[in-house]
C-alpha positions as CSV (number, residue, x, y, z in Angstrom):
1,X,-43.6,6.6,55.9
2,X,-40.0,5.6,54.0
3,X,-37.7,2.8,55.5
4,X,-34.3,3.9,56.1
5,X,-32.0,1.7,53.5
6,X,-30.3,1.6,50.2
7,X,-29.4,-2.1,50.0
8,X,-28.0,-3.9,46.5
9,X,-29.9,-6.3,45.6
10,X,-31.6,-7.1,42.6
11,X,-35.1,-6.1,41.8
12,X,-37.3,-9.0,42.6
13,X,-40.2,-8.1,39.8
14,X,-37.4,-7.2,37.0
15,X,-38.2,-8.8,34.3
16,X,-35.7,-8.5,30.2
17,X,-38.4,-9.2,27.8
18,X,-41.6,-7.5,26.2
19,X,-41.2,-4.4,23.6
20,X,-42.9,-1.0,23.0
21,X,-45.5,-1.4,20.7
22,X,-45.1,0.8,17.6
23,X,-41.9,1.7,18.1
24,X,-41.2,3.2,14.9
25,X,-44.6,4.4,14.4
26,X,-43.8,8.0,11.6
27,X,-46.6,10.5,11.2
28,X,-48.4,10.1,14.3
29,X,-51.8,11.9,14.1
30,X,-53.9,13.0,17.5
31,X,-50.9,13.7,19.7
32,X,-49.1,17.6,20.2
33,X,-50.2,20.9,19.1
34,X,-47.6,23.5,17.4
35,X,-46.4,26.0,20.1
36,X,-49.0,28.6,21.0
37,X,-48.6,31.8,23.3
38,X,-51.7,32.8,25.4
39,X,-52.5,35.9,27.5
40,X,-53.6,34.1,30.5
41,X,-52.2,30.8,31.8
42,X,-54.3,28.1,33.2
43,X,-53.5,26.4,36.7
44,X,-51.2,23.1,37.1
45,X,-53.6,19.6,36.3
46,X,-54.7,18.5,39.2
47,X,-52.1,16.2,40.9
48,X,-49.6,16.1,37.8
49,X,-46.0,16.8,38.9
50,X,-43.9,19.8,37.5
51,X,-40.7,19.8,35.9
52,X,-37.5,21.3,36.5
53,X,-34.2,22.4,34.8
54,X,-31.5,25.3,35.0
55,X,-30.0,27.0,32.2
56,X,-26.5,29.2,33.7
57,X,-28.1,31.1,36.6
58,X,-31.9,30.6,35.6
59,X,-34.3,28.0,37.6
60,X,-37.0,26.7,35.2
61,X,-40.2,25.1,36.2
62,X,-43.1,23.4,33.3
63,X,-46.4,22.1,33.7
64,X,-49.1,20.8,32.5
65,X,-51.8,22.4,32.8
66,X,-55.8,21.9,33.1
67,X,-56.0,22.2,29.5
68,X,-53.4,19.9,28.5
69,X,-51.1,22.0,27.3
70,X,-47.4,22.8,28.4
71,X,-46.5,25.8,30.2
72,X,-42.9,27.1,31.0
73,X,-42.2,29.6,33.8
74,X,-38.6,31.3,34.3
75,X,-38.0,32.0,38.0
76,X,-35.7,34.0,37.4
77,X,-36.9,36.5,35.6
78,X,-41.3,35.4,36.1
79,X,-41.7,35.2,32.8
80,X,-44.2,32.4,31.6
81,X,-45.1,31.2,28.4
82,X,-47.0,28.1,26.4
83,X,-45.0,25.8,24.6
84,X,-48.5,24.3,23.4
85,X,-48.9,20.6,22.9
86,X,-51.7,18.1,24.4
87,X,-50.1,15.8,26.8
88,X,-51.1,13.1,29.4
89,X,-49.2,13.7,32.3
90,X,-46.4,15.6,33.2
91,X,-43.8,17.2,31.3
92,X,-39.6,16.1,31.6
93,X,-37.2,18.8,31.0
94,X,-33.7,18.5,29.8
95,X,-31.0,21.7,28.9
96,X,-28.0,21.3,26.0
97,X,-26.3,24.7,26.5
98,X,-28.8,27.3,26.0
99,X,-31.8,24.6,24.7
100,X,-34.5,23.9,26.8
101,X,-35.7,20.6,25.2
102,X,-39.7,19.4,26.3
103,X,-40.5,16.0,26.1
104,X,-44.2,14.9,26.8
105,X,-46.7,12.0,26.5
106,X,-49.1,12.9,23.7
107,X,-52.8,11.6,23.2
108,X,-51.5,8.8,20.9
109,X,-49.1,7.8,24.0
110,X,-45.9,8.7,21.8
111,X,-43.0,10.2,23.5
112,X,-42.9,14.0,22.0
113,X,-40.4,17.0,21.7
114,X,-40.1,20.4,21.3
115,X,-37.0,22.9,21.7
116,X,-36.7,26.0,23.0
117,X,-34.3,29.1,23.2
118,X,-33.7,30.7,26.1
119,X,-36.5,33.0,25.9
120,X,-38.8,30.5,25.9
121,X,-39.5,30.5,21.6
122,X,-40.5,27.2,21.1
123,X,-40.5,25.3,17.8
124,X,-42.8,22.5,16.7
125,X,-43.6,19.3,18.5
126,X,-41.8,16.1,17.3
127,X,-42.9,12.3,17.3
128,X,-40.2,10.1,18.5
129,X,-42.8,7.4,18.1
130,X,-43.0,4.4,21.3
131,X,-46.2,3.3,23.6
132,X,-45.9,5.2,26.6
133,X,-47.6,4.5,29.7
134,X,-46.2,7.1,31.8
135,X,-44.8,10.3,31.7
136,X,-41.2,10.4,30.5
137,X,-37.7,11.1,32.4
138,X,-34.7,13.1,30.5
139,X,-31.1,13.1,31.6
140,X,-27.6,13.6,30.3
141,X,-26.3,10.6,29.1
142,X,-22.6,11.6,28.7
143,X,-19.6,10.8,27.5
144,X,-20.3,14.6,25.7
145,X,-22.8,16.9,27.5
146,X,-24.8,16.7,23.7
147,X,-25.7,13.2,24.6
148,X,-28.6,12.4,26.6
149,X,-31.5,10.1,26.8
150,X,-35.6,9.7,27.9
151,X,-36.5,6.9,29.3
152,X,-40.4,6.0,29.9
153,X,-42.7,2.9,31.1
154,X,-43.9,1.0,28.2
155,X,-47.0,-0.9,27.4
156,X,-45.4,-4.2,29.5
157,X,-44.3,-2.0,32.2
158,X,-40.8,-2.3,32.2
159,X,-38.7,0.9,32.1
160,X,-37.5,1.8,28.3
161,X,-35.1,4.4,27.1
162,X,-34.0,6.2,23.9
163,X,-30.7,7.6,23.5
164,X,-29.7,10.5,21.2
165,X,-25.8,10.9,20.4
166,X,-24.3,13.2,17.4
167,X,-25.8,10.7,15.5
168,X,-29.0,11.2,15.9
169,X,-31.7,8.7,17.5
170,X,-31.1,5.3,19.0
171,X,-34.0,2.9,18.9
172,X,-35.9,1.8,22.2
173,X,-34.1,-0.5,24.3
174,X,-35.8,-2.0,27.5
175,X,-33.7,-2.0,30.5
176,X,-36.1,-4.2,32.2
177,X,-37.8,-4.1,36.2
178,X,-41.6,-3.6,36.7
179,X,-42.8,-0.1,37.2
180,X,-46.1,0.5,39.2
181,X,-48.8,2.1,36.9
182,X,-49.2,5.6,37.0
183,X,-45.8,6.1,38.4
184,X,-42.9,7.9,36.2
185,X,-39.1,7.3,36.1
186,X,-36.7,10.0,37.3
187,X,-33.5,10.3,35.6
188,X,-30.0,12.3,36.4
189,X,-27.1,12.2,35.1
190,X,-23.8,11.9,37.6
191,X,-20.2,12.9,36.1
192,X,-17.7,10.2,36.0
193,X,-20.0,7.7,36.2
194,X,-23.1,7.9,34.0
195,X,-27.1,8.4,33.7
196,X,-28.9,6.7,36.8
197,X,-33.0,6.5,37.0
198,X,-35.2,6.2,40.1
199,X,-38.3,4.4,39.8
200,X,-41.3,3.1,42.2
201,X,-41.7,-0.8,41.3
202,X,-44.9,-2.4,42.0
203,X,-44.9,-3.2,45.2
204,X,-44.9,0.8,45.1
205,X,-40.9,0.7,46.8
206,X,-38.1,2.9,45.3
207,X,-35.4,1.3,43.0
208,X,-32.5,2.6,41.5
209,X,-31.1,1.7,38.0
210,X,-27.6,2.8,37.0
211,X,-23.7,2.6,36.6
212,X,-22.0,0.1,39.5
213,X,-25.8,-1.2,40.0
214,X,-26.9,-4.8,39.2
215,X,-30.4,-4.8,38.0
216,X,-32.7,-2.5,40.1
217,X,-31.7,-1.9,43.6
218,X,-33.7,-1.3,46.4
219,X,-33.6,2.3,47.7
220,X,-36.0,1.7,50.5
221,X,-39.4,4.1,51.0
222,X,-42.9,3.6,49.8
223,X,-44.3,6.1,47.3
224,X,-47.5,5.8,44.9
225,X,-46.0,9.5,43.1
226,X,-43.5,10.0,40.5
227,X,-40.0,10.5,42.3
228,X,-37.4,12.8,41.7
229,X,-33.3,12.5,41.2
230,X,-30.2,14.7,41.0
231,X,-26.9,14.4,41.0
232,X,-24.2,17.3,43.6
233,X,-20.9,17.3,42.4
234,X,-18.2,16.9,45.0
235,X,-17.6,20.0,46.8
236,X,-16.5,21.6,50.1
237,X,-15.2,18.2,50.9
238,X,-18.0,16.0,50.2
239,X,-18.0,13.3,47.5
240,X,-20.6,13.7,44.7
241,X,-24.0,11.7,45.4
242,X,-27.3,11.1,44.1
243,X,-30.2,12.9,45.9
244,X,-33.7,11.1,45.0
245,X,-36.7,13.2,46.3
246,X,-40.2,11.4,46.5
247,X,-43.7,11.8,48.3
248,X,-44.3,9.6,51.1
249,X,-47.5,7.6,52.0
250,X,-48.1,10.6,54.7
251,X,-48.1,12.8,51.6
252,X,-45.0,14.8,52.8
253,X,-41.8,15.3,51.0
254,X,-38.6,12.9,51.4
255,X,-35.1,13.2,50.1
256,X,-32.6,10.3,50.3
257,X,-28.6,11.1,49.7
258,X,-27.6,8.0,47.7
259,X,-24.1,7.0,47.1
260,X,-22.7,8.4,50.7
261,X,-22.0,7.6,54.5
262,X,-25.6,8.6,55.5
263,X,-28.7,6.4,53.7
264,X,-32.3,6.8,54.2
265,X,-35.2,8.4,53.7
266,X,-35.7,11.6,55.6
267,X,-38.7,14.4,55.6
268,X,-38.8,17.7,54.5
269,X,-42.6,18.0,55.6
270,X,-45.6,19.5,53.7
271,X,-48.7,18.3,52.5
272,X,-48.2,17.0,48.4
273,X,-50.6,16.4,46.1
274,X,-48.3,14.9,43.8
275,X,-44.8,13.3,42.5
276,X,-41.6,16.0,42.9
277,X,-39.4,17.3,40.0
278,X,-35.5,18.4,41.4
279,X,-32.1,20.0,39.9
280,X,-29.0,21.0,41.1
281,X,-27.5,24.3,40.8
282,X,-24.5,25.5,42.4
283,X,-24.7,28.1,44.4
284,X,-21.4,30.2,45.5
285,X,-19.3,27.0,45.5
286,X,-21.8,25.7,47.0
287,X,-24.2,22.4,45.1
288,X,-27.7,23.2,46.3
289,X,-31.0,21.3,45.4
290,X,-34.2,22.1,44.4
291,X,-37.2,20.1,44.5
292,X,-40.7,21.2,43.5
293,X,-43.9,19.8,43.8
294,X,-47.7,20.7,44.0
295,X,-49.0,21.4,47.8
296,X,-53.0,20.4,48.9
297,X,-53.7,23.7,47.0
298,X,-52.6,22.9,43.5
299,X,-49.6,25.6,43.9
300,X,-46.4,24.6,42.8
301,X,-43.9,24.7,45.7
302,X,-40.0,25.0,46.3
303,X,-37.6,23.3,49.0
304,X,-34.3,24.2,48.5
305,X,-31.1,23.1,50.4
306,X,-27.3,23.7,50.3
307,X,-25.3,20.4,50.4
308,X,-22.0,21.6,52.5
309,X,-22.4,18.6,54.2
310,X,-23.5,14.9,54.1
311,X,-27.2,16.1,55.2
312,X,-28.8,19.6,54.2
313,X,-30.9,22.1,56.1
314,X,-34.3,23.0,53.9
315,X,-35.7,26.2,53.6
316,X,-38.9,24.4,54.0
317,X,-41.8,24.3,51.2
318,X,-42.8,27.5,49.7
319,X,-45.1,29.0,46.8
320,X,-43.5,29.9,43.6
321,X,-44.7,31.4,40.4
């Protein structure tokens, strides 16, 4: 079960040094397939967490699925396609205007990208080179909406990101802390303030990294799953926040409203079978969230919830796709 609160202290494990090994590696060979359509798409990998992004009024969901490979589904309209590739673990998704950008852990553990248009053509997959040991994260990194950056755990477990700007690609910088194994980062990008990431350290409690936050600060809970964050803009009288998502050790889903007048972790039920994925859209004036993760059957499943007011009322888990 998840304590109840968002404290500020440092994280105890965080550690500055260590580097990604082959950081510049060029030419990687063994990692993602071009793009490839198929008539029939395979189910989600077994306890591998889906992604999530919106482009205008369209909700997005990826996964990886039992063959490896990267498949994109458009809930708005139920179109689904393969954007190919060969990863390990989950995908991250990330929207610039009307590009849907993929990143992914390939076979040769580099951190890999594709692009898409809005109906879901893909291009080729890219090397941005790195060790990876997790899936990665993708968020908005501001000032300008074009700038964003991934961020990753890397061979000595601290967390790592890569910034892109309109001049092109940073290198890797390590922003330090301890990541448990098998655990990804969650990114989101709040306005006015910056990117912030959510991460489960080893003693497999949430942190979180970020603007007005020294070091990695404790966020409370207990997950061994990949979390999720998002950021609500302020609306209908309510500042903007931070809403992290994450699977407790019951296996049902938690969301936490960082950044307001009412911390801790409280349940949204179900029975998960792996880390959450989460976006906010806005809804008639209204910033609503929507997390997704896979249920005991290996189904993708929504929770959605309008943020009027410091707490939400769920719709409760359903099937989608």
């Amino acid at each position: 079960m998840f304590a109840s609160k968002f404290t500020r202290r440092a994280l105890a494990a965080a550690v500055a040094g260590g580097s990604l090994a082959t950081i510049l590696a060029a030419g990687a060979t063994g990692g993602l397939a071009s793009s490839a359509s198929a008539a029939t798409s395979p189910a989600p990998a077994a306890g591998i967490a889906p992604a999530a992004a919106v482009i205008g009024s369209d909700r997005l969901l990826g996964y990886t699925g039992t063959e490896g490979g990267v498949w994109l589904q458009n809930l708005s309209t139920g179109g689904l396609t393969s954007a190919g590739g060969h990863l390990i673990g989950a995908p991250a998704l990330m929207t610039d205007g009307s590009t849907l950008f993929v990143f992914g852990r390939g076979t040769d553990n580099h951190l890999w990208v594709n692009s898409c248009n809005w109906s879901f053509s893909c291009g080729a997959w890219v090397s941005l080179g790195g060790n990876l040991t997790s899936a990665p994260a993708a968020s908005v990194s501001g000032p300008s909406a074009a700038d964003y950056s991934v961020y990753a755990r890397g061979a000595n477990g601290a967390l790592w990101s890569r910034t892109r700007t309109a001049s092109g690609w940073g290198g890797w910088r390590s922003l330090g802390g301890q990541l448990r194994s098998g655990t990804a980062p969650a990114a989101a990008y709040m306005t006015g303030q910056g990117p912030y990431t959510l991460v489960v350290g080893t003693n497999q409690q949430l942190y979180v990294e970020g603007p007005g936050v020294t070091g990695f600060s404790p966020a409370g809970g207990r997950t061994t799953s990949t979390p999720a964050l998002t950021a609500i803009p302020s609306a209908q009288n309510q500042p903007a926040a931070l809403i992290g998502f994450a699977r407790g050790t019951d296996n049902a889903g938690y969301y936490h409203r960082f950044i307001a007048d009412t911390p801790g972790w409280h349940s949204m039920g179900g029975r998960l079978n792996s880390g959450l994925a989460a976006f906010t859209q806005i809804v008639t004036t209204i910033p609503t969230t929507y997390a997704y993760a896979l249920g005991a059957d290996n189904q993708i499943y929504e929770d959605s919830g309008a943020w009027a007011a410091p707490t939400t009322s769920l719709t409760g888990w359903h099937q989608v796709g």
